[in-house]
N, C-alpha and C positions, 0 to 999 in steps of 0.2 A: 741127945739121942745116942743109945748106943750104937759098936760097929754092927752086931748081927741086924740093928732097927735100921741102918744104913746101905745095907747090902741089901737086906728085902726092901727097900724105898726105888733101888736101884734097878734092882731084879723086878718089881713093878714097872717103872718108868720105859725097859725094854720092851715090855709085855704088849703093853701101852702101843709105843711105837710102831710095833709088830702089828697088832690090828689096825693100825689108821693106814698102815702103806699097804695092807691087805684090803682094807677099805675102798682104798683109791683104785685099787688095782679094780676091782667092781665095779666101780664106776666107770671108769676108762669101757669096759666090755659093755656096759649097758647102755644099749641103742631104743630104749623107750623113750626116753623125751626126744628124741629124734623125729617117730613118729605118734606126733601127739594126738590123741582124740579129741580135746578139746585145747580150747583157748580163749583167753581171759583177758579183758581189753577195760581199762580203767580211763573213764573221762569225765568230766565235771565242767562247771562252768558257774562264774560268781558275777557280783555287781558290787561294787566298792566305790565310795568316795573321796573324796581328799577337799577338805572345806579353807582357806587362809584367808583372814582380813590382810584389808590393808594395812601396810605399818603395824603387823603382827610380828612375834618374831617366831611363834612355831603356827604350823595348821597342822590337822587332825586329820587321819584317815578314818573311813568307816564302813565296814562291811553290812552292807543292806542283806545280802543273801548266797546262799550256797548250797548248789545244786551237782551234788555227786551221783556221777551215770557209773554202773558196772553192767559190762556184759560177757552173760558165756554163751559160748555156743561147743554145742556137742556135735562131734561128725559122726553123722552115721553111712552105714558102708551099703 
């Protein structure tokens, strides 16, 4: 690479940096997910086995079923 392809890599790389701490600073200010309208609540629920013989030396697990719950709920004012 040459020096001028190094100095612009450079001069990028500032640029760069320059918008994420402008970024943050955004974020920092913004008070929306503070007060959320919704919210999002992830539950499930499974049934699984585990089978060993006797004088076995591995046993096996086995999932019979799986049962994912999602819920939103939206506030209204």
């Amino acid at each position: 690479m040459t020096a001028s392809g190094l100095g612009k890599a450079a001069d990028d790389n500032t640029s760069l940096r320059a918008d994420i701490e402008e970024l943050k600073k955004q974020v920092r200010k913004a008070n929306e997910w503070k007060m959320a309208d919704s919210t999002v609540h992830l539950a499930g629920s499974d049934t699984f086995g585990y089978t060993d013989r006797r004088n076995s030396e591995k046993g096996t697990f086995s999932v019979d079923s799986f049962f994912p719950i999602f819920d939103y709920q939206f506030k209204t004012c």
